[in-house]
N, C-alpha and C positions, 0 to 999 in steps of 0.2 A: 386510589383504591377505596377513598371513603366516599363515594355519591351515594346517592337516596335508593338508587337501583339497589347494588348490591348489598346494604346494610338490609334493606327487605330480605332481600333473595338470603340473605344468613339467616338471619330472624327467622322467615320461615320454616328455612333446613333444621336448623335448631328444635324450635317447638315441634315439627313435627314426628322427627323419631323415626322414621320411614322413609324408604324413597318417595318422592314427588316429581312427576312429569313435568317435562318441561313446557307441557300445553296447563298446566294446572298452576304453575308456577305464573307462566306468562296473565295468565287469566286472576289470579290472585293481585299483582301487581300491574295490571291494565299497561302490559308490554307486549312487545312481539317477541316468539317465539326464536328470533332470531338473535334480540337484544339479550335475551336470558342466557341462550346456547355463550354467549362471549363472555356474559357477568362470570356466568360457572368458571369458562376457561381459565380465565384472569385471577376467579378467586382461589383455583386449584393451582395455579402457579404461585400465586403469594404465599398459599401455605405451602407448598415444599420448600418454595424460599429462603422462606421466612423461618422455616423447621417449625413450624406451629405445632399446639398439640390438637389441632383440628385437620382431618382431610376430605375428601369427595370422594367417591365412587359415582365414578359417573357412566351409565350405560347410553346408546342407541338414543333412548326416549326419556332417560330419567337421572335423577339424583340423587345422592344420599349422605348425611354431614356421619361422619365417624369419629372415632380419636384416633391419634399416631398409634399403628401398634409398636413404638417402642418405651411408648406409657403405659403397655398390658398387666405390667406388674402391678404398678401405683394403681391403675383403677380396680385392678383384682380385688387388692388390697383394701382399696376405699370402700369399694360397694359393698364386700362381708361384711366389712366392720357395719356399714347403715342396715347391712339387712338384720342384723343382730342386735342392735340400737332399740331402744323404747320408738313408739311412734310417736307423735307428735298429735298436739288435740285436734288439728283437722285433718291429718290422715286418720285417725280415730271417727273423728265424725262424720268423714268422708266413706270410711269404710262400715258403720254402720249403716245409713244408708243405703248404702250396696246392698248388704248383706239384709235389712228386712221389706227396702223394696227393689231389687233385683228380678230381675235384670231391668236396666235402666239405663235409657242414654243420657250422655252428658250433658243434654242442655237442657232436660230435667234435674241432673244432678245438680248445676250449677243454679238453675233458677231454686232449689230448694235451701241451698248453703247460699245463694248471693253472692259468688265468686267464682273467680275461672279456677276450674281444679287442674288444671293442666300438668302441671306438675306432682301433683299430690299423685293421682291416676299412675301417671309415671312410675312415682316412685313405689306405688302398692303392684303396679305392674312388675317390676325389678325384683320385688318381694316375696313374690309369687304369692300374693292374697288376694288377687282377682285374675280373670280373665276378659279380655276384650272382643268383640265379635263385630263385624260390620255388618251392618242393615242397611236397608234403606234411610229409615229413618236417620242414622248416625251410628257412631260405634258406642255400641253397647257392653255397658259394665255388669258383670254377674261376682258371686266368691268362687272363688278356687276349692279343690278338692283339701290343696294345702292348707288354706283357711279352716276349712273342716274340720282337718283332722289337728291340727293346732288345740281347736278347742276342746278337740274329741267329741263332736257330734259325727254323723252322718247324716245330716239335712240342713238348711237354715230352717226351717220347721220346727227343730228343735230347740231353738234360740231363746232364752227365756222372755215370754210375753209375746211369741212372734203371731198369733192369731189376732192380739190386740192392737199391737204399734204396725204389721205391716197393713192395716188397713186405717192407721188413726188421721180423722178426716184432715188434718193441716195436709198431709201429704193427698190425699184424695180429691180435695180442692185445688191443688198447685195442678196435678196433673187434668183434674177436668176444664178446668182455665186451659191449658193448654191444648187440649183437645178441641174446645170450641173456637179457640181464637186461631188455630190451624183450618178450622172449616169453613173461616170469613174469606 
């Protein structure tokens, strides 16, 4: 159960939070679509097995990593308690960002913080303090209404200093860099 195959094919399920085809799967891990179809089987039997507190949903063309619903309590339980919890200073400064240059995809975000937010994103996703939107580009980070009204505004607009910082050149530079070095 432990090869290099399927600790990827977890890996991915994991971070990604969504289903993933089994052609995107295959293409990520430079497999055939047929090697992955069995990874999944084998790993969706291990965890009924096994009673893990992980399962699959597995369709037609796709996959998707879950928890046991017979953990529905326990994570109920856990994720109020984090949504109610202080943030943390990079979901804080992950969500600033957001919030004064928004919308923004992630490899903007991360090239400006220097780190994969993958998690943080998550957990302000769970929080309901942003929303996510797929582009071309990538999926794109904006605030939530819920953010809004947390703070009792009705804009980021109204964010103090937002005409100053959502244009202060550090961010102006990251993103023109980016833009030029997209055009080579």
């Amino acid at each position: 159960m432990a090869d290099l195959l399927t600790a990827q094919i977890e890996a991915l399920l994991f971070i990604s939070g969504k289903p993933m085809t089994f052609k995107a799967l295959a293409k990520a891990v430079n497999a055939k679509v047929s090697d992955i179809k069995q990874v999944i089987q084998d790993l969706q039997s291990w965890y009924i097995k096994e009673k893990r507190g992980l399962g699959l949903v597995v369709t037609d063309s796709s996959v998707q990593m879950f928890t046991a619903p017979e953990l529905h309590e326990l994570i109920e339980g856990y994720l109020q308690t984090q949504q109610h919890s202080e943030l943390t200073r990079p979901q804080l400064e992950t969500l600033a960002i957001i919030a004064y240059r928004g919308p923004i995809i992630k490899e903007s975000l991360e090239q400006i913080r220097g780190v994969n937010c993958s998690m943080i994103l998550r957990n302000l996703l769970i929080r309901g303090l942003i929303i996510e939107k797929e582009t071309a580009e990538g999926m794109e980070y904006s605030t939530s209404e819920d953010f809004l009204s947390h703070l009792g505004i009705g804009s980021v607009n109204d964010l103090p200093d937002y005409d100053k910082l959502s244009q202060h050149e550090d961010f102006v530079k990251i993103e023109d860099n980016k833009s030029t070095s997209s055009d080579d």
